[in-house]
N, C-alpha and C positions, 0 to 999 in steps of 0.2 A: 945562411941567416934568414934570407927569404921565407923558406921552409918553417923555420921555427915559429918565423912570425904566424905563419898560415897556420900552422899546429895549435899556436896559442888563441890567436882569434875564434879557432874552430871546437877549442875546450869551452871559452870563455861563452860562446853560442850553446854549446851544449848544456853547460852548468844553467844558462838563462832559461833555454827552451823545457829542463828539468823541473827548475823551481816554479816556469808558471803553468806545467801539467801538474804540478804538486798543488798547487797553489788555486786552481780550477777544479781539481774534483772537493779538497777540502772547501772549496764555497759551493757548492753543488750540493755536497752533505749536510752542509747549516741550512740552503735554503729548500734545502726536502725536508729537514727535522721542522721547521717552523712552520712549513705547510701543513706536513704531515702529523704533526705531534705538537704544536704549540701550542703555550700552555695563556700566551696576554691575552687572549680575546674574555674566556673565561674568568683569567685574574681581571679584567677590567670588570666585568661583571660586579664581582663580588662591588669591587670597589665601586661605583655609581650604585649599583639597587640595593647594596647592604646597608652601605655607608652616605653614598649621595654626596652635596655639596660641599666642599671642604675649605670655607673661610676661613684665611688665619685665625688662629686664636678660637676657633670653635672647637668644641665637643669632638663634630665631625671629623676635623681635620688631626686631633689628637686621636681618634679611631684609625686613622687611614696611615698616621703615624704605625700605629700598634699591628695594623693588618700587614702591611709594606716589609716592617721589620719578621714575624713572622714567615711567611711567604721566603723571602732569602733564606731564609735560617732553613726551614723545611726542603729547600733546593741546593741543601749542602753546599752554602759558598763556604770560603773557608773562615771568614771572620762578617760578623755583623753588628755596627754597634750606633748609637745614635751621637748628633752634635747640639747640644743647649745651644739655642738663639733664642733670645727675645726679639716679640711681633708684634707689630700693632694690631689692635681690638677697633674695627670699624663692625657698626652694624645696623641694619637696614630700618629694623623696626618696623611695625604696620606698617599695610601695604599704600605706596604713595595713590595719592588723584589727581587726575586733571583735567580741564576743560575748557573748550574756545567757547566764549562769551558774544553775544552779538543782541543785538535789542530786540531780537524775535525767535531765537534758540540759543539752546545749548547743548554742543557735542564733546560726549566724553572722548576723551580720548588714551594711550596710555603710553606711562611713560615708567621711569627706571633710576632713582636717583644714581647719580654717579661716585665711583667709587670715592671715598674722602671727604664726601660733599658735608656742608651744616644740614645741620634739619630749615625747614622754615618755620616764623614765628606762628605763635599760635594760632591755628582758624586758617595758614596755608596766604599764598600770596596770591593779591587780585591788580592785576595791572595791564596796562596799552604796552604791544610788542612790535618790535623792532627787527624786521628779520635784513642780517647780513650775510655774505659767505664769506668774508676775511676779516682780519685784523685791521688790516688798510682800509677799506670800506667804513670800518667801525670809525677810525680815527677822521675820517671825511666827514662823517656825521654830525660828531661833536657832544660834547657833553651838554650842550644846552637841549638836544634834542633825544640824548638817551635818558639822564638824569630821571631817577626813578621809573624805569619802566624795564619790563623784560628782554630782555636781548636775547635773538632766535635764531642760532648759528646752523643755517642751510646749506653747507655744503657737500655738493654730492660725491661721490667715489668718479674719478675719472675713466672711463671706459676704454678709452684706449690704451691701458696699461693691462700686459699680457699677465703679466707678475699682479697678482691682486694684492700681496704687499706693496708692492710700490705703491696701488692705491690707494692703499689704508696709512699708509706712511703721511703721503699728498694730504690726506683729511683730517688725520688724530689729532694736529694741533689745539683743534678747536675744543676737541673735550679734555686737553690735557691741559691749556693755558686761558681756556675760552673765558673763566669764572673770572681770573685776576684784570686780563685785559677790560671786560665788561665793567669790571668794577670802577676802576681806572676813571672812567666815563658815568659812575655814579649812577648806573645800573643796581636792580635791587635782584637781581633772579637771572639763572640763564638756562635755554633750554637750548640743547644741541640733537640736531638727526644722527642718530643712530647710526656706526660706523658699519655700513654693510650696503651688498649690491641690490639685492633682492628687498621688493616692495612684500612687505608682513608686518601683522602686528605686535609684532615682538619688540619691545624695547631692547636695545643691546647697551648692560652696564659697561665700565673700565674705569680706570684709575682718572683720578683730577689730581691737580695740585691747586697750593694758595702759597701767596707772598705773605709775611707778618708787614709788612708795611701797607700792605693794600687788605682794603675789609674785605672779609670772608662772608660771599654770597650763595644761596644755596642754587645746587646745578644739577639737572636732571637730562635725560637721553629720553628721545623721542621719537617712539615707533617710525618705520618707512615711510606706512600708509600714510598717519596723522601727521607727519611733517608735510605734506603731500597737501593735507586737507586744511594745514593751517595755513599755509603762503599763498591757497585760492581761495581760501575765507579774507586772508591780508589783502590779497588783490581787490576783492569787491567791498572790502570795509576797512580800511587803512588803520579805524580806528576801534579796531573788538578787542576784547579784553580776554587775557588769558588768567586762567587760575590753574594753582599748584599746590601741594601740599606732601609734602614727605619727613618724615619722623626718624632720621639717620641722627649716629651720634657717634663720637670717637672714644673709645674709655681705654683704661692705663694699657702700657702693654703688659703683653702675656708670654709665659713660657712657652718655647715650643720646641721642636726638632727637626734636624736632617738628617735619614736615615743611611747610610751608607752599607752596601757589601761589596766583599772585597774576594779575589782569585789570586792568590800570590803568583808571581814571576815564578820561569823556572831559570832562564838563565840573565837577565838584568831589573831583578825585584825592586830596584830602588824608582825605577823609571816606571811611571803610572799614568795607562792611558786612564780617562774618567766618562763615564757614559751617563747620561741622565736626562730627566725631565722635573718638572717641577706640580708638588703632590697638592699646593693648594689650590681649588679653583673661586670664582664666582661663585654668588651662594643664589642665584636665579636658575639653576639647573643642576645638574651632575657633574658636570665637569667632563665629561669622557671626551671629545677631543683635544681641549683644553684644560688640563694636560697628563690626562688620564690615562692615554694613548702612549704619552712619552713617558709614562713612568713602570708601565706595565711592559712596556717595547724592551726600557733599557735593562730590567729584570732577565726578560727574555733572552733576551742577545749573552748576559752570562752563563742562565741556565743552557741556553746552547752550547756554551763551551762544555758544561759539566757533562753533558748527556750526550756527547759524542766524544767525549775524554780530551778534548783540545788541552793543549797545554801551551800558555799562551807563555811564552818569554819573557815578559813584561806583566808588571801586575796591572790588571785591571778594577779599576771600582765603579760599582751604580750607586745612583746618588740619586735618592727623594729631595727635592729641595725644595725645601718651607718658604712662601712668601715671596714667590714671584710678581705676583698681582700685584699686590698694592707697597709696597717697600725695598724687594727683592734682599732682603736679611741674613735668608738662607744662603745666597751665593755668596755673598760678603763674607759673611761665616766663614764660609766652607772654605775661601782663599785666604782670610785669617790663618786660621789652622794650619792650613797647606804650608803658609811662609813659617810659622812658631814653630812646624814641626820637620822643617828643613826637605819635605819633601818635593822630587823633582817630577809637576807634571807637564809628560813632553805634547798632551792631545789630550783635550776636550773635547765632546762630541755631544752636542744636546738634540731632542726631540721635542720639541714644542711647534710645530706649525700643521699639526692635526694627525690623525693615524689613516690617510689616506696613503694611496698607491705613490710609494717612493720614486724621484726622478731620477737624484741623483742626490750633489751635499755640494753647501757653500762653504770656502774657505777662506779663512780670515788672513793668510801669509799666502805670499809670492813665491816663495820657494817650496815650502811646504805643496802648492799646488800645483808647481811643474813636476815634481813626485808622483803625487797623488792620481796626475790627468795620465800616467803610465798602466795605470790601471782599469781604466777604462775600458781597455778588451776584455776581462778580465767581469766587470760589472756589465757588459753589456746586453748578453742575454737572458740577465732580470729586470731589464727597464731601467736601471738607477746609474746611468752612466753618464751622469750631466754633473761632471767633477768644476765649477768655477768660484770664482772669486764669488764671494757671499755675505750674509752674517753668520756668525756663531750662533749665539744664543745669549739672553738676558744674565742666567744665570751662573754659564761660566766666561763671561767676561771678565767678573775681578782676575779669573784666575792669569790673562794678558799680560797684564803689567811684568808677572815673572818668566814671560815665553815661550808660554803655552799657546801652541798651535790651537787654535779655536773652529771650530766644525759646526757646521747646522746640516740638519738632515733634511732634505726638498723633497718634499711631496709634493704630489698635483695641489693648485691653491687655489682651483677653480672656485669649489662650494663651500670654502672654508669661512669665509665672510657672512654664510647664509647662516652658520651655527654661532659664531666667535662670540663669548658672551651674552648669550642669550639664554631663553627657555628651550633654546631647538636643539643647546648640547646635552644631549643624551645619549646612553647606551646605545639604542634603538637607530640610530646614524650613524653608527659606526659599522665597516664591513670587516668580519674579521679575514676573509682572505686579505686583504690591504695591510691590515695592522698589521699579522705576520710576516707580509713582505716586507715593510719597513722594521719590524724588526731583524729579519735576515738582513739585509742592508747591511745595517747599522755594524752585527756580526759580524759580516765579510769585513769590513773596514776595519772594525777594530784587531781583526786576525793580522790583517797585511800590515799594518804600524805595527802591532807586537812583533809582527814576523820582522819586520823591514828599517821601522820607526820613521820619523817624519821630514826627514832633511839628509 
């Protein structure tokens, strides 16, 4: 009996020690084709200097629609088709102004309305500013002492957070709730510093919201520098005036699409891992980290299977997903459909935290990631072996609720702050040896779920 046991433990080793030499040259193969023959740094090209910015509900973005779908199609997936969403139509309009006011100068300075934001009324807003760095602060104040004047939300990025997410998590409050709370306090305008580490003149846009119960103030993001220059102008004149003026405005919404392609299963086609990033960006740049990077990666990562004949077990789809930015429409969609059309996805995998050099991927289940952290030898001699608990991603979140393992891909997130919504996302900052590793990644992972699945 002994014997058999030893016989059996010593198959049951052999079978294991088989499948991860199998399992090691086929990720070795992905990540020489993506080195060596990848095709996203290219496709990203087209996409920023052909096409450019891609606001929902823009021209651009229905180009980037039509380029995306194309692209699949020409890299022989086996099915490509689009998903009708309706988006909302926010748009910038002439370029905002603004400037610190004082009884013996004035300095321009620059700024960036915020995504959603009103325009201001005519001639732009002239008032005495208020700068706080919280919510609390604000409420200490008092509306007797905001009441008509600009509220000037200064808070910095925490520097001792190794994760620059975490930092930007710690800070976005302000420009995502800063307009309502200020209002609150009968505040007429808000101007918030710019989510980012690095001192430049680049305003950096992002999404705002408004309460219908509380008035709708207009809210602008304010260069590094000029944040900088207005709280030492505040310091020496308590009482200088700031001026602003931006010309934004919301109109109905508009048609749009999620572009999907698709590699059938060979042996459990029903089960579908989903790979993607999302195709709208900012319309102050290009969009190529955000999320330029993730949409041209999760392309790639199919195309690799095609062009090394992988035949994945499990069907795979990449997914453009429309209106991340300002509504996220597209994801909602896309798990819509998912539930209507009774299909079962076991793994979400998104690309959205820039096309820099992969770490590793954050996971959104406990179990799924005592799995997953077995693979780690396995990703280790590409750098991307930092398997932990995580976020997914914006866009396949809805698809959780029906239990879907949700995946985020971790890149290095050092300099990602110096680009995120700004004029510095460009082509021109993106490396393409990096993009391609992250899209091998992405490959390798989605190989070993089709191979192995998630639990």
């Amino acid at each position: 009996m002994k014997k058999q046991i030893l016989i059996a433990l010593f198959l049951c080793s052999s079978i294991f020690v088989n499948a991860q030499n199998k399992d090691s040259i086929i990720i070795k193969q992905i990540f020489n084709e993506a080195l060596m023959n990848g095709k996203a740094y290219d496709d990203l090209r087209v996409l920023c200097k052909e096409i450019g910015q891609r606001l929902s509900g823009t021209q651009n973005a229905q180009k980037a629609v039509e380029y995306t779908f194309s692209l699949m199609k020409n890299y022989g997936f086996d099915s490509v088709w689009l998903q009708e969403v309706m988006v909302p139509m926010w748009v910038r309009g002439a370029k905002e102004t603004a400037a610190i006011i004082t009884n013996d100068k004035r300095i321009n300075t620059s700024i960036c309305a915020l995504g959603g934001s009103v325009a201001c009324k005519s001639g732009g807003i002239l008032a005495e500013v208020i700068e706080v760095k919280s919510f609390s602060e604000l409420s200490k104040i008092g509306k007797e002492k905001i009441e008509g004047k600009i509220v000037f939300f200064n808070r910095m990025f925490d520097e001792k957070y190794i994760t620059t997410f975490s930092a930007y998590g710690s800070a976005v409050d302000q420009r995502g709730s800063g307009a309502i709370e200020a209002a609150k306090y009968g505040a007429i305008g808000v101007v918030v510093r710019s989510m980012a580490y690095r001192n430049d003149p680049n305003p950096h846009t992002g999404a705002m919201r408004y309460k219908d119960s509380v008035e709708k103030i207009p809210a602008c993001a304010i260069s590094t520098v000029d944040a900088e220059i207005l709280s030492d102008e505040l310091k020496k004149n308590p009482k200088l005036k700031f001026y602003f003026n931006q010309n934004c405005q919301t109109l109905d919404d508009v048609k749009s699409y999620n572009v999907v392609g698709k590699i059938q299963g060979t042996e459990k086609p029903n089960e579908i891992i989903c790979v993607g990033g999302h195709l709208d960006s900012w319309d102050l740049a290009e969009g190529a980290h955000d999320d330029g990077a993730g949409c041209v990666q999760s392309i790639e990562a199919l195309r690799i299977f095609k062009s090394l004949n992988i035949k994945p077990k499990r069907t795979l789809h990449a997914v453009m997903f429309m209106n991340e930015e300002n509504g996220l429409r597209g994801g909602i969609k896309y798990a819509e459909l998912a539930e209507q059309n009774n299909e079962k996805h076991i793994a979400a995998i998104e690309s959205d935290a820039g096309g820099f050099a992969p770490r590793g991927f954050g996971i959104e289940d406990s179990v799924a990631l005592i799995r997953f952290q077995k693979y780690i030898p396995l990703l280790k001699p590409y750098l991307c072996e930092q398997i932990k608990s995580g976020h997914g991603g914006s866009d396949i979140g809805p698809l959780k609720k029906s239990g879907t393992v949700c995946i985020g891909l971790s890149p290095d997130s050092q300099r990602y702050f110096d680009i995120h919504h700004s004029a510095n996302d460009v082509f021109e900052n993106v490396s393409r040896r990096e993009l391609h590793m992250g899209a091998a990644a992405m490959a390798s992972l989605i190989y070993l779920i089709s191979e192995y699945g998630v639990k």
